[in-house]
C-alpha positions in Angstrom: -3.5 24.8 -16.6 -1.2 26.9 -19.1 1.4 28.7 -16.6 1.3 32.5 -17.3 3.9 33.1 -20.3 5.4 35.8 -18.5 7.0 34.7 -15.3 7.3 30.6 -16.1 8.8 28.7 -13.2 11.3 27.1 -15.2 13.7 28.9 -18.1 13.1 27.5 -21.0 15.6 28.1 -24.0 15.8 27.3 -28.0 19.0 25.9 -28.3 19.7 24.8 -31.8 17.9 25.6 -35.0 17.9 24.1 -38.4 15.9 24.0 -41.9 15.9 23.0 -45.3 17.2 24.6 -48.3 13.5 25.9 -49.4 12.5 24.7 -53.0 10.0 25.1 -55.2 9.3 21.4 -55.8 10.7 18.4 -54.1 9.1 16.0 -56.1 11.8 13.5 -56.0 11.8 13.8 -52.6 9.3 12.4 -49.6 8.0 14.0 -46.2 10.2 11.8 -44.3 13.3 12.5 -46.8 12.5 16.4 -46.8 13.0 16.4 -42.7 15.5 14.1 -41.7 18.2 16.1 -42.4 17.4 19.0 -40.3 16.2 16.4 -37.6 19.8 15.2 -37.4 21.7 18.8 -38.2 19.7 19.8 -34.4 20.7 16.9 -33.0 24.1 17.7 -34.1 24.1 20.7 -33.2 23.1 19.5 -29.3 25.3 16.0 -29.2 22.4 14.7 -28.1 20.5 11.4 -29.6 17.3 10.4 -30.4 16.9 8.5 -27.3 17.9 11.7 -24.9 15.1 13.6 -25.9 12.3 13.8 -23.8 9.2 15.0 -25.9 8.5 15.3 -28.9 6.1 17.5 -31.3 5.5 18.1 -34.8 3.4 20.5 -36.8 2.1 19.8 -40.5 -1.4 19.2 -42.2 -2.7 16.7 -43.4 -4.5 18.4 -46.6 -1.3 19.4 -47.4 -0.4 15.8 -48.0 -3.5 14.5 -49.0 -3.7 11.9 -46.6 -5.1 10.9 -43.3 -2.6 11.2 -39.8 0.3 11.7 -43.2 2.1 12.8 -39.7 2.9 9.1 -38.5 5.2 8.5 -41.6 7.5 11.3 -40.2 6.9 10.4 -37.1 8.4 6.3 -38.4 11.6 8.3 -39.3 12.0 10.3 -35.7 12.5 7.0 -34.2 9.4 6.0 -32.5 10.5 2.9 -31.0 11.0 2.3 -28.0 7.6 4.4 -27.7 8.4 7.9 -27.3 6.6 10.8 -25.6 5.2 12.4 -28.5 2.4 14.9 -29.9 1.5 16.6 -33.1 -0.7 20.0 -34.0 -2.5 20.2 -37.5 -1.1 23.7 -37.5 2.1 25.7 -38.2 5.2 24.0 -36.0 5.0 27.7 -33.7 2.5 25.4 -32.1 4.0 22.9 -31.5 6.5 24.4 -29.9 4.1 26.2 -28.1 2.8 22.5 -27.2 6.4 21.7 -26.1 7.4 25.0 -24.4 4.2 24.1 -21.8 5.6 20.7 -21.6 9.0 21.7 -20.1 7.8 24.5 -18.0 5.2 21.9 -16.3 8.2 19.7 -15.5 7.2 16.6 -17.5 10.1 16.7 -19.3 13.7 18.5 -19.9 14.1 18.1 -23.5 12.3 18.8 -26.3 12.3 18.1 -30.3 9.9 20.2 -32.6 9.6 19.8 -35.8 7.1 21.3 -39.0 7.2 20.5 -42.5 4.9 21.0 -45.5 4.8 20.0 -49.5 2.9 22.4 -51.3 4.0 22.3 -54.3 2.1 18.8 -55.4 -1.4 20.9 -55.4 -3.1 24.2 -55.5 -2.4 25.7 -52.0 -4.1 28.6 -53.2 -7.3 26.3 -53.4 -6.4 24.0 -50.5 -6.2 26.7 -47.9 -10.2 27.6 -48.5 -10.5 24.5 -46.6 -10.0 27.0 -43.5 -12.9 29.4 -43.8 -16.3 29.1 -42.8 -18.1 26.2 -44.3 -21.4 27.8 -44.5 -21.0 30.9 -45.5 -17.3 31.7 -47.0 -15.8 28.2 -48.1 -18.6 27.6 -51.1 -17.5 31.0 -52.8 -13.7 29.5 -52.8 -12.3 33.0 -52.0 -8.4 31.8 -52.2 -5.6 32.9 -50.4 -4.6 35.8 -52.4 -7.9 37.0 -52.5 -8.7 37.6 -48.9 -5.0 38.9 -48.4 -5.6 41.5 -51.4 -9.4 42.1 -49.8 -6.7 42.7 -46.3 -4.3 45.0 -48.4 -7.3 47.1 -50.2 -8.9 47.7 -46.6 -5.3 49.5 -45.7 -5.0 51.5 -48.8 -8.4 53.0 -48.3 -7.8 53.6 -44.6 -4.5 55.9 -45.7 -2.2 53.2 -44.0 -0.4 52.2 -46.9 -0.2 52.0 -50.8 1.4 50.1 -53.2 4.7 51.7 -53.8 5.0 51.4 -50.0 3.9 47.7 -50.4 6.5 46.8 -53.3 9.2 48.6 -50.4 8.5 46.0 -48.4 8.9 43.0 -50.9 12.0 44.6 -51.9 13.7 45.0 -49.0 13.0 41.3 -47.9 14.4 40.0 -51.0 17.3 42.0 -50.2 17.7 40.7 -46.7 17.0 37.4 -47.9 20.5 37.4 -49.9 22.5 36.6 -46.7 20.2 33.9 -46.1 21.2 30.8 -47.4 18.0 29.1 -47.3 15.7 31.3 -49.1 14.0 30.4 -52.0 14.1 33.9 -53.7 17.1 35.9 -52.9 17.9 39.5 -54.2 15.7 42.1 -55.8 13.2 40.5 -58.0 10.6 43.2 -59.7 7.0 43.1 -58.4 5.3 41.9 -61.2 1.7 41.9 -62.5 -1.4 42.1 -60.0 -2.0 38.6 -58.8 -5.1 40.0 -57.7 -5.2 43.5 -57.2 -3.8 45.5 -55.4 -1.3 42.9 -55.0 1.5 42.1 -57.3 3.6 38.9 -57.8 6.1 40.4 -55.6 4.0 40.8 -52.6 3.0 37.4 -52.8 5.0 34.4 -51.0 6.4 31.7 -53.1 5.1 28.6 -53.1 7.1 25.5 -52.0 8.6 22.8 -50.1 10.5 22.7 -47.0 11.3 21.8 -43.2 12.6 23.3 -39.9 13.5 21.8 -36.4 14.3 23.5 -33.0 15.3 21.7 -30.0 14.8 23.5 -26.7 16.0 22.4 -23.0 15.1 24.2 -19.6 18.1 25.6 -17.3 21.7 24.4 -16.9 20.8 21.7 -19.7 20.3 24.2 -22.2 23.5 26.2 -21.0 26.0 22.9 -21.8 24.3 22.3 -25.1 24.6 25.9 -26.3 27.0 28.6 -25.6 24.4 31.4 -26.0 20.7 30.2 -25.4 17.6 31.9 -26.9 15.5 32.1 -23.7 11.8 31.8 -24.0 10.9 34.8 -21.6 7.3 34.5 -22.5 4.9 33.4 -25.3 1.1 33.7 -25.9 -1.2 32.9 -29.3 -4.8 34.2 -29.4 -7.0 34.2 -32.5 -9.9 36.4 -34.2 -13.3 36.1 -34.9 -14.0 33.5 -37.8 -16.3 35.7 -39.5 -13.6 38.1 -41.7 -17.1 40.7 -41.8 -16.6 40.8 -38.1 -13.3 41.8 -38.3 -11.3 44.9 -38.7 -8.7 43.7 -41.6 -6.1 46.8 -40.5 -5.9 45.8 -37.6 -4.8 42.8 -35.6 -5.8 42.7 -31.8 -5.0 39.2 -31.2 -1.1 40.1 -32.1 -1.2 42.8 -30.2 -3.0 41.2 -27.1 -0.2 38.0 -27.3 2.1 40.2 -27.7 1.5 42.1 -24.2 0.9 38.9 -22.6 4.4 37.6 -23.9 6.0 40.3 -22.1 7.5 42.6 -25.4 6.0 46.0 -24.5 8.6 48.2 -21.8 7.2 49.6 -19.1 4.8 52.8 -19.7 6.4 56.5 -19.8 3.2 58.3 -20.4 0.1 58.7 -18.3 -1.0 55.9 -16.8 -2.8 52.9 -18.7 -0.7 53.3 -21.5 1.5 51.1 -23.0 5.4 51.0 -23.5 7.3 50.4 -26.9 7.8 47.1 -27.7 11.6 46.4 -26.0 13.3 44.2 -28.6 15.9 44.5 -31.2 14.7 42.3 -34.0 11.6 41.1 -35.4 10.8 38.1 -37.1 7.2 38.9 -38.6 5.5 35.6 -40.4 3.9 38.0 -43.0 3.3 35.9 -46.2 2.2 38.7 -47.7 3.8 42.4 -47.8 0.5 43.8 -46.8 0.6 42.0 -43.7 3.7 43.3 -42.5 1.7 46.6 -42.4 -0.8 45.3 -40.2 1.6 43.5 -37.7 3.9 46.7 -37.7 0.8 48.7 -36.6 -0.3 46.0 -34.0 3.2 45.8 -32.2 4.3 49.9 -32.7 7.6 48.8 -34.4 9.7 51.5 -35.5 12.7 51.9 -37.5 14.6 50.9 -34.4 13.9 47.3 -34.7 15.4 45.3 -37.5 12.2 43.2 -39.2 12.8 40.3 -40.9 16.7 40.3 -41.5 16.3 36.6 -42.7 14.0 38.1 -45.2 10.7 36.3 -44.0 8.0 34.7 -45.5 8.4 37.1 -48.8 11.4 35.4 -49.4 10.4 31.6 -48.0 7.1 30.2 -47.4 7.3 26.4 -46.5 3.6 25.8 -45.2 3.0 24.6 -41.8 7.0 25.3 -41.4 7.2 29.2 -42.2 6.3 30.1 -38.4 8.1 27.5 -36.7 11.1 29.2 -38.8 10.6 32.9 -37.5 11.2 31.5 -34.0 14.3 29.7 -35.3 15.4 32.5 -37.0 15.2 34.5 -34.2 17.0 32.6 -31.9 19.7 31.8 -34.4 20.9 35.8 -34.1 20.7 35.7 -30.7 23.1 32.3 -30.6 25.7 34.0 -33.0 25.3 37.6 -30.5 23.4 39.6 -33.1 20.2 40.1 -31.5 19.8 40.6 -27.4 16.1 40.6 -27.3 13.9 39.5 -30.2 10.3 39.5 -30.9 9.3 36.1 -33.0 5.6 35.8 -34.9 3.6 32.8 -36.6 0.2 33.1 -38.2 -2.2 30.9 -39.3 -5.4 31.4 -41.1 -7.1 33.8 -43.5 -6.0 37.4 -43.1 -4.0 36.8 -39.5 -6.6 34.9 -38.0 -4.1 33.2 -35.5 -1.0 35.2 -34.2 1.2 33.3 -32.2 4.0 36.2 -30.3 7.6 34.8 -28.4 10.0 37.1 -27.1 13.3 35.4 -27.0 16.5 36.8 -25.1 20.0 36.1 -24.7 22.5 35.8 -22.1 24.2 38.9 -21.7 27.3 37.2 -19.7 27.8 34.5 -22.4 28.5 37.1 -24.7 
């Protein structure tokens, strides 16, 4: 049974985080190639080797790569021998290290390594991710992934929640974030464009392109001697919408909002009771692909101008697929390692229109500051 995310008996911490510079194409470049380097930078980071690690999980897809279990290839260059305790999700590495997060608090191990990679940029992603929707009913009218998000983002304008000048605000801003950030694929201002599909713009679209990311996490007084400041996992919760996008309100995004309070970000109430307090973090790390959907997670989690969003500059300014949420987490504990961030709310999606939403609140140490 899943222990409840908010009072785990163990503490549970990210202790080092690493990714790739993101790129449009790698093509000179394989799965395993793209993602050993950040497998060894977190290792690095730790001192510790392969053979100290006591599970292991991974997150990537297999349409991506266009092959069947592609995942054992990266899983030749982890080091798989002598056998290894080991899984892997067909989903966005957040879930793995969801996976691996359950695995440490359970006791079956004290180490973890999770890893998440995706290549996009061999195919159409655009086309690929239809592969997701309904087969009866959605999948034969090959609605891409623009589309729906633009259907998502039309549904807010006409509800008075947003419009586009608002929208392009968003893209700018996380472009502008993004020029601290090392990694990003599209740093600095870059003007929104033509309508990709309307009302959506080229700049509230995501790039598209290839990339990796790796966390290690440890539980108690292993994870304070491998890292000055840990990111501790205080709680963490996914949940997921209806299939059916008819049956769904696309302003609004209840599953966030429900993993959100079962992760343990909303304060305590201040108003009559049955209400809920503001969310009690400093930063947010929002996997938002798209500038619309910023506005709906915003909405879901009643962040205000208080809490700094995206300072990494977010999916706008990165989008590795099947990496991009496992990235938000890292990114998230990073600031808290270096003492920028106390408490910080980290999101992955996955799925049309925020069909998944994956919520961590991660906290530092205040006395190893």
């Amino acid at each position: 049974m899943t222990p409840d995310p908010r009072t785990p008996d163990r503490e549970v911490a990210i202790v080092a985080f690493a990714q790739t510079d993101h790129r449009r194409r790698t093509d000179e470049l394989s799965e395993v190639e793209m993602l050993m380097p950040v497998l060894h930078d977190v290792l690095r980071q730790t001192g510790l080797k392969t053979s100290d690690i006591g599970f292991t999980c991974s997150g990537s897809s297999d349409y991506l790569a266009g092959r069947a279990f592609s995942f054992t290839m990266a899983l030749d260059g982890v080091g798989a021998w002598p056998p290894i305790s080991e899984s892997h999700v067909e989903m966005d590495g957040a879930w793995a290290l969801y996976e691996a997060w359950v695995k440490l608090l359970t006791g079956q191990a004290g180490t973890a390594l999770v890893y998440a990679y995706g290549k996009s940029s061999p195919g159409s992603v655009r086309d690929v991710l239809t592969r997701q929707l309904d087969p009866y009913y959605l999948a034969p009218l090959w609605p891409d992934s623009v589309a729906l998000a633009a259907l998502q983002a039309r549904a807010l304008i006409d509800a008075g929640h947003t419009d586009e000048p608002a929208l392009a605000s968003v893209a700018a801003r996380s472009r502008e974030d993004a020029t601290a950030n090392p990694h990003a694929q599209l740093p600095g201002h870059r003007p929104q464009g033509d309508y990709v599909v309307a009302p959506l713009r080229t700049g509230d679209c995501p790039p598209v392109g290839d990339g990796a990311a790796a966390v290690i996490l440890a539980v108690g007084d292993t994870a304070r001697a491998l890292c000055a400041r840990p990111a501790w996992i205080r709680g963490m919760d996914h949940r997921i919408e209806a299939h059916a996008l008819g049956l769904r309100d696309l302003t609004d995004s209840p599953s966030t909002r429900l993993a959100a309070e079962r992760a343990g970000a909303f304060g305590l109430p201040h108003g009559p009771q049955g209400t809920r307090g503001a969310p009690n973090v400093d930063t947010a790390e929002l996997h938002a692909p798209f500038s619309s959907q910023e506005v709906v997670l915003r909405r879901a989690l009643d962040l205000d101008d208080s809490v700094r969003v995206n300072p990494s500059g977010g999916a706008l300014a990165a989008n590795p697929m099947m990496a991009a949420g496992l990235i938000r987490l890292g990114e998230a504990a990073a600031r808290i390692h270096r003492g920028t961030s106390d408490r910080a709310l980290a999101h992955a999606t996955s799925g049309p229109c925020l069909q998944q939403n994956l919520v961590a609140v991660l906290e530092g140490d205040s006395r190893a500051r």
